[in-house]
N, C-alpha and C positions, 0 to 999 in steps of 0.2 A: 927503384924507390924503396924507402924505409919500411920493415916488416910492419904489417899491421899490427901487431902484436906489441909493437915498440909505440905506435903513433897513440896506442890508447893510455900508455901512461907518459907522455909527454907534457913538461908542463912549456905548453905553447904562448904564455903570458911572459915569460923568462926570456925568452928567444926575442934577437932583434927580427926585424921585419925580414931581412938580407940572411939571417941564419935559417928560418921560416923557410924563406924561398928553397935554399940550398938543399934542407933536411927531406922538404915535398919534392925535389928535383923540377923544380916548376920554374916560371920565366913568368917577368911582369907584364910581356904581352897575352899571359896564359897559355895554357895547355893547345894542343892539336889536338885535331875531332877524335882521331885514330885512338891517340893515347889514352883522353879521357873516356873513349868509350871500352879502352880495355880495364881504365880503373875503377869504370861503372859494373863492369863484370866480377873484379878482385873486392868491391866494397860491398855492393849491391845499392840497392836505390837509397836517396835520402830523406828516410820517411822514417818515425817512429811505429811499433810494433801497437797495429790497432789492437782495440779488446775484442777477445773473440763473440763473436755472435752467440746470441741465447739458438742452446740444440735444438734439434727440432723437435725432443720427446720434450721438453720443458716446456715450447710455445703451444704443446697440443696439451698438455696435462692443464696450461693455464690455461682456455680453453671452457675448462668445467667450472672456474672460479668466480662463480654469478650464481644470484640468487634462484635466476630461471632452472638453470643447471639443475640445482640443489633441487629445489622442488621435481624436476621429474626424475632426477634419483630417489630419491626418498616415495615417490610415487609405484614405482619402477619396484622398489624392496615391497614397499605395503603391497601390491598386485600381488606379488612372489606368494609374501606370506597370507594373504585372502586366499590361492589356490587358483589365482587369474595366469596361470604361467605363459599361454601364446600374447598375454598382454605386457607383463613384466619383459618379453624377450623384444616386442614390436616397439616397445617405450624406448628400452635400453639401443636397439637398435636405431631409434629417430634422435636421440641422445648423440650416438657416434657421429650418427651423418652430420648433424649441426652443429657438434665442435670439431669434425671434419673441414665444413667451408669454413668455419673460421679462421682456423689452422689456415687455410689457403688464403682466405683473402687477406689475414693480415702478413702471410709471407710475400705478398707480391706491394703491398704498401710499404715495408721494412726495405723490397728491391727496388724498390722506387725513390724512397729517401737515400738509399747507400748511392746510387747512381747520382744523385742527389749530389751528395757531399763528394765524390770524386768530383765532378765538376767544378769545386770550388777552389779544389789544390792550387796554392799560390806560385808565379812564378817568377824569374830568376832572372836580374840582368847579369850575364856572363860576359869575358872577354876569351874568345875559342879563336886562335891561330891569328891573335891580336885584330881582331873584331868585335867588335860589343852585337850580341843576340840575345834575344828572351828564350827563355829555355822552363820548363815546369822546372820548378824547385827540387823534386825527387831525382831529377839528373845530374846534382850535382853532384863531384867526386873531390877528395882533397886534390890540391894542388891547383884548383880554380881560381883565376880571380872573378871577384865579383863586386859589380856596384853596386849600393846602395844608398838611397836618399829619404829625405824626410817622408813619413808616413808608413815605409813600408817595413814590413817584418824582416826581421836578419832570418836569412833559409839556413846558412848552417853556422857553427861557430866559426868565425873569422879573425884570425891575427890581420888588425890593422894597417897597411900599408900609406896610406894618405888618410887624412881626417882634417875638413874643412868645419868647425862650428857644428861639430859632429857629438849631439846627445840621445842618447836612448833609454828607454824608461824599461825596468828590468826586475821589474814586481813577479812578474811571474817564475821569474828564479830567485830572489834575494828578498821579497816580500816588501823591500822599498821604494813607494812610490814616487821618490822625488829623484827626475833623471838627472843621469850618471854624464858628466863629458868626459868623452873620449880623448884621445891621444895617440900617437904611435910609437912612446917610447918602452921597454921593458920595463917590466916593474919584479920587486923579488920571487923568490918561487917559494915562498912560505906567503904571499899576498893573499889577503881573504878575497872571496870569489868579486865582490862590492866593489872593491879596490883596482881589479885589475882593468885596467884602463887603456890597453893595449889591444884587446878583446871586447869584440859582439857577438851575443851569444844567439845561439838558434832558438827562436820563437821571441823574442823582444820586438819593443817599435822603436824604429829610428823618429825624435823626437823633433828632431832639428836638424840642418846640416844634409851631407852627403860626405861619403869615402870610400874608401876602394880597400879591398880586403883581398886575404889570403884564405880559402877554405883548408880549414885544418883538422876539422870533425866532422863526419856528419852520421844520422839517422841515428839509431840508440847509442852511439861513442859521445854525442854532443851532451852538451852538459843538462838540457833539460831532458836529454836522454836516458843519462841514467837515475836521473829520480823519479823516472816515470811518470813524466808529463801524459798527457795525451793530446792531442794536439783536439784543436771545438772543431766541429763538425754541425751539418743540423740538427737539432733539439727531437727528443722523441716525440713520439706520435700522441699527443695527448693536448688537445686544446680546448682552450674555454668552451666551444659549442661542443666537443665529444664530452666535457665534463658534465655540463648542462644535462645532457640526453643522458647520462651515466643516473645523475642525480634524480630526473625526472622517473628512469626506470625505475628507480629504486622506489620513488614513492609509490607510483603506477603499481608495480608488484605487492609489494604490501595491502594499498586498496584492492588490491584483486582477489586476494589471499583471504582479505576480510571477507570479501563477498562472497566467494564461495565458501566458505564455512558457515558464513549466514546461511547463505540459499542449501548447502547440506542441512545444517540443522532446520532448517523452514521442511526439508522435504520427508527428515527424519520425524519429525516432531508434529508438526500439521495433517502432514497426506499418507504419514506411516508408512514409511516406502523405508525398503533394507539397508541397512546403514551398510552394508560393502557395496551397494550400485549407489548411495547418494557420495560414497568415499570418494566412486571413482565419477563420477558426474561433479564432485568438486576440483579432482585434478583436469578433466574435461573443460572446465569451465575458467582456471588455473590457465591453464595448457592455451587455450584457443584465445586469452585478450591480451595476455601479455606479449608485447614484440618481439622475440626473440631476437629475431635478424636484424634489427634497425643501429645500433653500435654498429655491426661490421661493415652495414652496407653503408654509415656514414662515414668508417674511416676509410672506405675504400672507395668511393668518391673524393672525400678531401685529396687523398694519394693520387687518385687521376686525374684532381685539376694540376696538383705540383708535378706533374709529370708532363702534361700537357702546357702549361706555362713555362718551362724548362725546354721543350720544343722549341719553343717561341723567345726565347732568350733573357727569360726572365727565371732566376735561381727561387728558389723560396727561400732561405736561411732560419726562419721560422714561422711554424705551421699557421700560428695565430695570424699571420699577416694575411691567409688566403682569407679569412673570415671577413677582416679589418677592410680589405679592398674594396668591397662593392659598398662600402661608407664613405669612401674619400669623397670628399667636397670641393677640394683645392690640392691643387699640385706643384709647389714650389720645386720649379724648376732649373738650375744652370743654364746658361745658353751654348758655351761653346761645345762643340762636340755632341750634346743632348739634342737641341733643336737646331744646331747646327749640324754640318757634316764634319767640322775639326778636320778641313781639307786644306790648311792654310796655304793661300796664295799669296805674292808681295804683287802688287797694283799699283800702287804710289808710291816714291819718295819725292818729300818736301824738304829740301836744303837752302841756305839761307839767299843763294842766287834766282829759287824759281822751282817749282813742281817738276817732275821727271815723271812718265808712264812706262808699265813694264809688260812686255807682251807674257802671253801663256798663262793657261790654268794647271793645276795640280803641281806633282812632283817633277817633273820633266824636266831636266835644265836647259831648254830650248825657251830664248824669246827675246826678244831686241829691246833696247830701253832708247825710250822718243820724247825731247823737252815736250813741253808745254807750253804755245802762246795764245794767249786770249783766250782759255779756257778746253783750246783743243791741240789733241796729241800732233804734234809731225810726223809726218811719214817717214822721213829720213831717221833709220837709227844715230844714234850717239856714236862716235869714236872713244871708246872711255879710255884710251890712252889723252885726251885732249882732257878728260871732267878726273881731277885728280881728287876735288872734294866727294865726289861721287864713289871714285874705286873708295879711297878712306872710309868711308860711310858703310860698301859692302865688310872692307877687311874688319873692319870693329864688329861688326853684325857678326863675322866667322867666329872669331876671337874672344868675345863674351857669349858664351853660347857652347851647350853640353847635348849639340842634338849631329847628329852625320845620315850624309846620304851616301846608299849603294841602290846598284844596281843586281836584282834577285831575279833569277830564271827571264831576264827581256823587262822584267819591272824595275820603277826606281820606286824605293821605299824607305821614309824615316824612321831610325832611331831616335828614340827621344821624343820630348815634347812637340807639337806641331807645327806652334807660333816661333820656338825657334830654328824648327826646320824649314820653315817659307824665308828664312835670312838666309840659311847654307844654301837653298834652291836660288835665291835671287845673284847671290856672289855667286855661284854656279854659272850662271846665265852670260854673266859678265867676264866667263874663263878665269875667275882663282879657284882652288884648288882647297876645300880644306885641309884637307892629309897635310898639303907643303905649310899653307902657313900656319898651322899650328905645331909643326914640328920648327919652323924656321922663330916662332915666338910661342917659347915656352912660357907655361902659365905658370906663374912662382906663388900665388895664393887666389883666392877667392872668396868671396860673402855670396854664398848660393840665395836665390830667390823663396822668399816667404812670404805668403800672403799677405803679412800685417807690415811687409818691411815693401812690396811695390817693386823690388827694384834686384838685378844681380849685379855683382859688380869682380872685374878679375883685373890681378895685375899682369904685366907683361912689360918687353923692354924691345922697344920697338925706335929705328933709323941711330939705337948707341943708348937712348934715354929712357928711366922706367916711366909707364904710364898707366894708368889706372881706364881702364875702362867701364863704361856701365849702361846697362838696357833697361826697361825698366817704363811702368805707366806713366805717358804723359806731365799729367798733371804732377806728380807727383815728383819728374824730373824739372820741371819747370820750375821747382820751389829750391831743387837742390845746385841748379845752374846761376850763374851773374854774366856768364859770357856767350856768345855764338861766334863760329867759329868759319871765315869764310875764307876766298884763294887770300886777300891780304892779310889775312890774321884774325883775331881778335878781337870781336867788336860787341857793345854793350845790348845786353838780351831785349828785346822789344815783348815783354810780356802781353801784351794786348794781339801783337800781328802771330803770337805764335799760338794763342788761343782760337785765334779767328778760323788758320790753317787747320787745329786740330777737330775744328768742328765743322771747316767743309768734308775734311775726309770721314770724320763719322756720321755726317749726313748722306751720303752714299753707303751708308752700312757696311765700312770699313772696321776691324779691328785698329788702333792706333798704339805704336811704340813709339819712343823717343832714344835716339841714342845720344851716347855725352861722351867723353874723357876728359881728362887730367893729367899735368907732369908733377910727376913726384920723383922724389930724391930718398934715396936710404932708406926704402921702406920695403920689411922682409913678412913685417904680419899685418892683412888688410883688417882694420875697424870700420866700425859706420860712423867715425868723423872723420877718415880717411875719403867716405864717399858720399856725405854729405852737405858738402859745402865746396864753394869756388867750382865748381866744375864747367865745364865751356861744352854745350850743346853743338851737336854736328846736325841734325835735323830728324823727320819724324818719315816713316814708313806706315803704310796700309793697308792690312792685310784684308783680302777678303776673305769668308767662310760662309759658303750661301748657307739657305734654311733648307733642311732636309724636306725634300719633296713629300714623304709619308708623313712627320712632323707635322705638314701642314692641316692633311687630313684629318690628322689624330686630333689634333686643336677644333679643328669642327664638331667632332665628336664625343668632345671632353664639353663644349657647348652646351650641344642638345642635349646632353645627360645628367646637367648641371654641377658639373664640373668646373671651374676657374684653373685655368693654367697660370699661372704668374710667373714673369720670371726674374731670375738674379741673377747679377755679373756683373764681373768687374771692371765692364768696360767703358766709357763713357754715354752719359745720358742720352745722346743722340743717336749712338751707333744703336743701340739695346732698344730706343724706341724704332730706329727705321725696320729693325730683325723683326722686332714684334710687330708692327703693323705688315709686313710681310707674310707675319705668318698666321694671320688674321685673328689678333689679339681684342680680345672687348676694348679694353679701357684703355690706349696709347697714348691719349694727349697729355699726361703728364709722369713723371718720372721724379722718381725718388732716391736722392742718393744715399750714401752712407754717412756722408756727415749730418744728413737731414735726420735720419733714424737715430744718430746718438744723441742729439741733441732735442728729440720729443720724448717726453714722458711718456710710461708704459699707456697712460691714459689717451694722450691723444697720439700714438701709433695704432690701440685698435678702435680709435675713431676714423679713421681712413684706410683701415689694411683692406676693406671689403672696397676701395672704391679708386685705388692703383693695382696694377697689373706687373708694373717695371719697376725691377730697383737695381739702379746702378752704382759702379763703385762700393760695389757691398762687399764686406768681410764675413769670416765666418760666424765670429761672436753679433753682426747684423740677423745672421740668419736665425739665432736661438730666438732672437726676440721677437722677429717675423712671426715664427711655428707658435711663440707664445704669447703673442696679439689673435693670432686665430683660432686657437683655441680657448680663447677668453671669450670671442664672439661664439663661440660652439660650434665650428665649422673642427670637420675632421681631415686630416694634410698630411699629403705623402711631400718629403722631403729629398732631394735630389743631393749628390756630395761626391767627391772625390779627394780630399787631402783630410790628412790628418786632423787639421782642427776643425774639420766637420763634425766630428765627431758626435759633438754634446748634440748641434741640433739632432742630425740623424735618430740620436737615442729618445731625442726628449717628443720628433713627431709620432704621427700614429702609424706610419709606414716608414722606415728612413731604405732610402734606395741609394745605394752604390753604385759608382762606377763599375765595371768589369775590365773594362783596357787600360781607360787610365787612373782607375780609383787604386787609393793607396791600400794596402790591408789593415792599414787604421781604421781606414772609411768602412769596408767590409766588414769588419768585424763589428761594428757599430750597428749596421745596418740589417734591416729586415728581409731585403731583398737585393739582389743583383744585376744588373743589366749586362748579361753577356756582351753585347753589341750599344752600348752607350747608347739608345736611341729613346729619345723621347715616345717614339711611337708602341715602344715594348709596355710602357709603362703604363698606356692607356691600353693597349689588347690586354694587360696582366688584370686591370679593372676589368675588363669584360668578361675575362675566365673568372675572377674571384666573384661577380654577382651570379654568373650562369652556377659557380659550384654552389651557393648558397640558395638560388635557387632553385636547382636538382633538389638540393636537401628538403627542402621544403617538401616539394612534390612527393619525395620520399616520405614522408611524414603522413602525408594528406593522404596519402593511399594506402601505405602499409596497415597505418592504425584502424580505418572504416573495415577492413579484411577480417581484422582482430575484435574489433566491436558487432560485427555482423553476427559472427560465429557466437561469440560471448555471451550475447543479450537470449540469443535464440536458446542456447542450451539454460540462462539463468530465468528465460519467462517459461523454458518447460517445467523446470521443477517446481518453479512459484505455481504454475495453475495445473500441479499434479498429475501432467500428460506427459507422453513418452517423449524422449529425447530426438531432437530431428538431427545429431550431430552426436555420436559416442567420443569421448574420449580420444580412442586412437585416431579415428575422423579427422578428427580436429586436430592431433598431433601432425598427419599428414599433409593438412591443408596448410600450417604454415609452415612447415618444411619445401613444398614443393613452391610455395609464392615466393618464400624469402628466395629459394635459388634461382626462380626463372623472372616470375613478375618486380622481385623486390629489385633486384639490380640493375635490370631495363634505364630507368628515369638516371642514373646516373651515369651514363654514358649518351644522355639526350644534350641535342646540340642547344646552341642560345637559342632564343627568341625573338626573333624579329625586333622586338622594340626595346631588348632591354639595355639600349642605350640612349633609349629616348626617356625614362624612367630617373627620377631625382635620386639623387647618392640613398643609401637604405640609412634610415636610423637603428645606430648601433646599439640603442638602448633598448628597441623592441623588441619585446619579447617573441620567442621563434613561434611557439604555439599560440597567436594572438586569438583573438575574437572571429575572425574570417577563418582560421582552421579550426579552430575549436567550432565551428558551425557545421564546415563543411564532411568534417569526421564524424559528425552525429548524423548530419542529413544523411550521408552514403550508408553508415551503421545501419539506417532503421531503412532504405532503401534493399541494403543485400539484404536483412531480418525479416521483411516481407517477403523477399524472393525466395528465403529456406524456405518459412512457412507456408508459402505458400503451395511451393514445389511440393514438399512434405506432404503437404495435407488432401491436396490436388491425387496423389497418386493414390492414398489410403482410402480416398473415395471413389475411387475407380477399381478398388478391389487389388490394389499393389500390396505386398507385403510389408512390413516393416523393414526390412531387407533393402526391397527395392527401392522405396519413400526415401529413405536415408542418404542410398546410391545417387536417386535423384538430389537431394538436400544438396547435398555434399557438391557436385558437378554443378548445378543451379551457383552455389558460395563461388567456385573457381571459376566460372564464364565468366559470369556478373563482373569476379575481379578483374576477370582481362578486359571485359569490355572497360570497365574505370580506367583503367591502367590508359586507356587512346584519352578518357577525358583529360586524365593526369599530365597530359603534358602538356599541354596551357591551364595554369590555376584560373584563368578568368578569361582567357582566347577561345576562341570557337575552333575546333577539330572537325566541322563541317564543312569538310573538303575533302577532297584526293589528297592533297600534302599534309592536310591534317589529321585523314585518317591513316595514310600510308606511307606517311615522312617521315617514319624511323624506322631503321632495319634493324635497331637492337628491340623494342617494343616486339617487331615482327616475330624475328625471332625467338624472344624470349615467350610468347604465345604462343608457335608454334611447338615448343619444348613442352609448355604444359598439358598443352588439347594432349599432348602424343602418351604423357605423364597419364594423364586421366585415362584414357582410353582401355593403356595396360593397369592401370587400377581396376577399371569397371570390368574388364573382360577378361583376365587371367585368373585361370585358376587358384595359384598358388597367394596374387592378390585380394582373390574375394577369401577365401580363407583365413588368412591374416585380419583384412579391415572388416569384415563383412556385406562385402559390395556384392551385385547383384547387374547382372546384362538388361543394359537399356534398351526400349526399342525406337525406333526411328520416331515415332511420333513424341517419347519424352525428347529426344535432344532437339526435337522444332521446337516443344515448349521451351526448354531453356534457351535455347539463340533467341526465340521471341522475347522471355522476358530480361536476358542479359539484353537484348537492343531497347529495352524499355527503361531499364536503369541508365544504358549509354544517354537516351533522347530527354529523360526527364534531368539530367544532370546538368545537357546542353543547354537546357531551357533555364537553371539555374544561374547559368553563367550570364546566360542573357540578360535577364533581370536586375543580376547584379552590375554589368555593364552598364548598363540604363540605368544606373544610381553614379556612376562615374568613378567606378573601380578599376586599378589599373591594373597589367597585366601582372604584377608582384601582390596580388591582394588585396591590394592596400588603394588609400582613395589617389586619386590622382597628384591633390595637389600637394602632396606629402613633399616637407623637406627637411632638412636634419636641424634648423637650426631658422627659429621666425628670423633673425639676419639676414641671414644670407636669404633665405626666400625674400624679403623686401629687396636685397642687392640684385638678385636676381630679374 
């Protein structure tokens, strides 16, 4: 093979297709495994050079870059220079530790997104030892051929070899967004890069069309290689709710900042107390309200729902989408493949003599074909040496059609599309051969299939004479035929008997095709007046694809949680209603097609979008209008999509979900989310993770902050009513250092909640700190605030020292929080149970951390030194478990009350819905 050295300044746009081949020593049935994989070793992978990660001294220095930060350095200096130096050292040391966990918890959110976007790497139809496989795009080497078709990204640069109607849009190298057609002829080698037409380049979308190519660049050699593209990956870590809580903190600190310079100066100035203990009784009071830990514990939550939905087969592609999920209202769904299994089987063919049935389910090419009389199958198979209009009917099915079966390790599995792999499985059945007749009738052009065009269509030259074949939706062939085509020939179309046919078989929840052909004379380039018009129909096949067993589930569950599944496809109105009442759809008894929807005004589409369920024969540009009917009613819609002209809806919903298997990287790239495994049911667990993550945060909220108000009020009502502090300073630096690491993290690794799929979609406009948290942070605040004080004062009247009152304070604030921390995890469910108090092992543990925290606080020497702590004896820590289960039981009783007002387990009143609409439709 050609030095590498040589191939990077090759101008491969100059070269014919045949020079191409020669110069990569390649063959148009491609490379062998062997070879390619020693060229994978000589090139290395087909990837551009990512950007290096932020160091790890950078992500720790950033870290300190908050205003919380600041204030206890600045605190940390003034102790220095007061001559407080065991407190400037205890400060600066609670300083490390907390941009420590930072440090950590955002390095393992950062590994979570990069695992993230490996996932997403695009791949590659390849042809290896004249085979067509899917291969990850980074393995490909020059000298590859490879296919490519509409929607998908060209993986490396490609010298053209075949080009069918073949455009690609190539903005992201040439800055012009108006696609380019291709060709396969050379063009000169001074052609500006726009111009060469001979070439697909790496990272474009194929716009149109399909063709087959020559890999002649790849990884940083390709041309957006060396300009230093980067190739998108997931978006950084920063979404509307971590900016919110960013925002919040900042004003939160500010007021706090006020406060405590208030209450210094009230302590200075009223009760005449030293202005270096009211300095540090401000940084004290600084120090113990503002949340230090709440950013990290919420990006590291977010991180664990996309990590944990990523499990489950659902990509995040951007972070905002985890928020947006537990809003969705409506889910416009595709059917085949989604709520189908995309297992296509052939069940019927209808030819102009009488119905045929065909035995076997799946891939298999095992199954007998049996007429049909009076509505039931024979027993006796077919001799299809006897039914010639039958073989015919298989070999046109082979012959228009880009899909092959093999047989992998004792499996048979398609290549290609599925609906036209249930025609290669059913000629199968009936012993032809793809491989032969397609080599025995070569294909001399093609019009590949496009959603707005219905229909494929190829030439060939078949028994001496060219003929045009063509597959293609029903109805849509029905318009482009005048003849059917039986043993005597030729006979005039019965439009009415062949509608009838097409709607018994979609009344059995068949998919339905119609095949056709044509003789033509001297034709070397196919048009679409070539195939549509005169054409003589051979008759209609019906494919079955049951409904995903979990799908059906999920549809229940999309239900009770007030959710609307709806779905679209292009199939005819009756198949898509029997799927959907299958798969236990509200609204089935009517069906909406695509020429219905273009033909209503935006007005009266969202006068009915809340009260259909089904819309068939839909196109893409149906779907945009769909997504912006519903969101005219205020309903919030996750949009399903796999080809390229999904695109717009995709972007225009509030979720747009992609294919994974068979979504184009048009759709992908569009879209907010991924479905590894095409399944409708990924998309409903992906709503249950995204409310469970929103509601962790919550709970997060609800708890962290009553921690920081407890602490805060008690040090700011000492200094107003000129009595000693039940909570120093360092205290209180310690007390939220040890919750944010042990108690703060707990609730975000807490599992869902029982009913939060029984709960209406969340409105996305409410505010996160509503009127039920902002209650519930006060009640707990003045809850712990009596339990310091009380602790405190309880021992000072028992002749304890300040010493020990404080030791008490301080342990009293930390129970207290772990006992909250069991109420924390129902906001309004009861935890009076075994499973309630004891159904979570991260809670457990993370309580077990802190008691062990406290313990060595209270009782180590080199700890009491430091904070000032002082050894308990057994009778203080009964008071504190008494009065931490006092706090747990009054909190219970809380939730009670609020129950009995008909609050649901998210807060909020029961009959909360996103949108008065949809709550009437509902």
């Amino acid at each position: 093979m050609t030095d590498r050295s040589q191939n990077e300044l090759t101008d491969w746009h100059a070269l014919s297709a045949e020079e191409a081949l020669a110069r990569l020593e390649s063959r148009t049935d491609g490379l062998g495994r062997a070879e390619a994989e020693q060229r994978l070793a000589d090139h290395g992978p087909n990837q551009l050079q990512q950007a290096e990660a932020r160091p790890w001294w950078k992500r720790l220095l950033e870290q300190f870059n908050n205003i919380l930060m600041l204030v206890l350095i600045v605190a940390a200096i003034a102790s220095l220079g007061l001559g407080h130096t065991l407190d400037a050292a205890a400060i600066f040391g609670v300083v490390l530790i907390i941009a420590l966990i930072g440090f950590l918890q955002e390095g393992k959110a950062e590994q979570a997104l990069e695992s993230i976007r490996q996932m997403l790497s695009p791949q590659a139809k390849v042809l290896r030892d004249g085979r067509r496989e899917t291969l990850p795009a980074e393995q490909l080497v020059p000298g590859d051929i490879v296919l490519v078709e509409s929607g998908d990204r060209v993986p490396a640069d490609l010298r053209l070899m075949e080009a069918r109607r073949f455009r690609t849009e190539e903005a992201s190298l040439t800055g012009e967004s108006t696609p380019v057609d291709k060709a396969t002829k050379a063009v000169a080698e001074d052609a500006d890069l726009g111009d060469r037409t001979g070439m697909a380049y790496a990272s474009t979308i194929v716009v149109q069309g399909n063709a087959r190519g020559l890999v002649v660049e790849t990884g940083s050699r390709t041309q957006i290689g060396r300009i230093s593209e980067m190739l998108r990956g997931v978006e950084q870590l920063k979404t509307p709710l971590l900016r919110q809580i960013d925002r919040a903190g900042r004003v939160l600190a500010m007021f706090i900042l006020c406060a405590a310079a208030l209450t210094a100066g009230i302590g200075v100035l009223v009760h005449d107390q030293p202005l270096s203990e009211m300095f540090m009784a401000a940084v004290g009071l600084a120090v113990a309200a503002i949340p230090e830990g709440l950013p990290a514990i919420v990006t590291i939550g977010l991180a664990l729902g996309v990590q944990t939905m990523a499990r489950r087969n659902a990509i995040i592609r951007r972070l905002p989408a985890v928020e947006t999920l537990g809003s969705i209202s409506t889910i416009f769904s595709d059917k085949t493949g989604t709520l189908t299994r995309n297992e296509m089987t052939a069940q019927a063919i209808w030819l102009p003599d009488g119905e045929i049935r065909i035995d076997g389910v799946g891939f298999s090419p095992e199954g007998d074909f049996h007429a049909v009389r009076d509505g039931e199958a024979e027993t006796a198979a077919l001799d299809l040496d006897d039914h010639h209009a039958l073989r015919n009917f298989l070999k046109v099915g082979v012959l228009c059609n880009d899909a092959e079966l093999t047989e992998e390790d004792g499996r048979w599995k398609i290549h290609g599309d599925p609906t036209e792999g249930a025609l290669v499985v059913a000629a199968a059945k009936a012993g032809l051969s793809t491989g032969t007749l397609r080599d025995d009738h070569n294909r001399h052009d093609a019009i590949p299939f496009e959603s707005d065009r219905k229909y494929m269509a190829t030439l060939h030259e078949l028994e001496g004479e060219q003929y045009l074949l063509v597959k293609g939706a029903p109805d849509r062939l029905l318009e482009m035929c005048h003849r059917v085509r039986t043993e005597e020939g030729g006979q005039a179309l019965d439009v009415a008997t062949w509608e009838a046919r097409i709607h018994d078989l979609s009344s059995r929840g068949l998919r339905v095709l119609a095949l056709a052909e044509k003789p033509v004379r001297d034709v070397h380039e196919l048009t679409d007046e070539h195939a549509e018009q005169e054409l003589m129909l051979l008759g209609l096949i019906g494919l079955l694809d049951p409904p995903r067993e979990e799908a059906i589930e999920a549809v229940k569950d999309c239900l009770a949680a007030g959710i609307r599944p709806v779905m679209i496809t292009g199939d005819h109105a009756v198949t898509a209603q029997a799927i959907a009442r299958q798969l236990g759809f509200a609204q089935t008894d009517r069906a909406i097609s695509g020429r219905e929807i273009e033909a209503m005004s935006d007005a009266d589409l969202e006068a009915i979008i809340l009260e259909v369920d089904v819309y068939a024969r839909a196109a893409p540009e149906h779907k945009l209008r769909l997504v912006q009917a519903m969101q005219a009613r205020g309903g919030i819609c996750a949009m399903t999509g796999d080809g390229v002209n999904d695109g717009p809806a995709l972007k225009r919903a509030d979720v747009g979900v992609a294919m994974g298997i068979q979504g184009t990287e048009a759709a992908k790239e569009a879209a907010e989310m991924v479905l590894a495994d095409d399944n409708f049911a990924t998309i409903v667990g992906a709503i249950r993770e995204g409310r469970k993550v929103y509601d962790n945060i919550r709970k997060t909220i609800t708890f962290l902050l009553p921690t920081n108000g407890g602490q805060g009020l008690a040090i700011m009502l000492a200094v107003l009513a000129g009595t000693t502090l039940p909570v120093t300073p360092l205290q209180a630096l310690w007390v939220n250092m040890v919750v944010a690491v042990t108690l703060g993290l707990a609730l975000a690794f807490e599992g869902a909640e029982k009913d939060i799929m029984q709960r209406q979609p969340r409105d996305p406009d409410a505010s996160l700190l509503d009127l039920f948290l902002l209650w519930r942070v006060v009640f707990v605040s003045l809850l712990l605030l009596a339990g310091v004080f009380g602790m405190f004062s309880w021992i000072l009247q028992h002749g304890g020292s300040e010493m020990l009152a404080r030791t008490g304070a301080v342990n009293m604030l930390v129970i207290g929080s772990a006992a909250y921390l069991i109420n924390s995890r129902f906001l309004v469910g009861s935890t009076l149970s075994l499973s309630g108090i004891f159904g979570s092992r991260s809670v457990w543990i993370s309580i077990g951390l802190i008691v062990a925290l406290q313990l060595g606080w209270t009782y180590l020497p080199f700890m009491q030194l430091i904070f000032g702590s002082e050894g308990l004896s057994a009778g203080h820590w009964g008071v504190i478990l008494a009065g931490s289960l006092a706090i747990y039981l009054v909190v219970e009783a809380e939730k009670t009350i609020l129950r009995g007002r008909g609050m649901s387990g998210s807060g909020r009143p029961r009959d909360h819905a996103t949108s008065r609409d949809e709550a009437e439709a509902r």
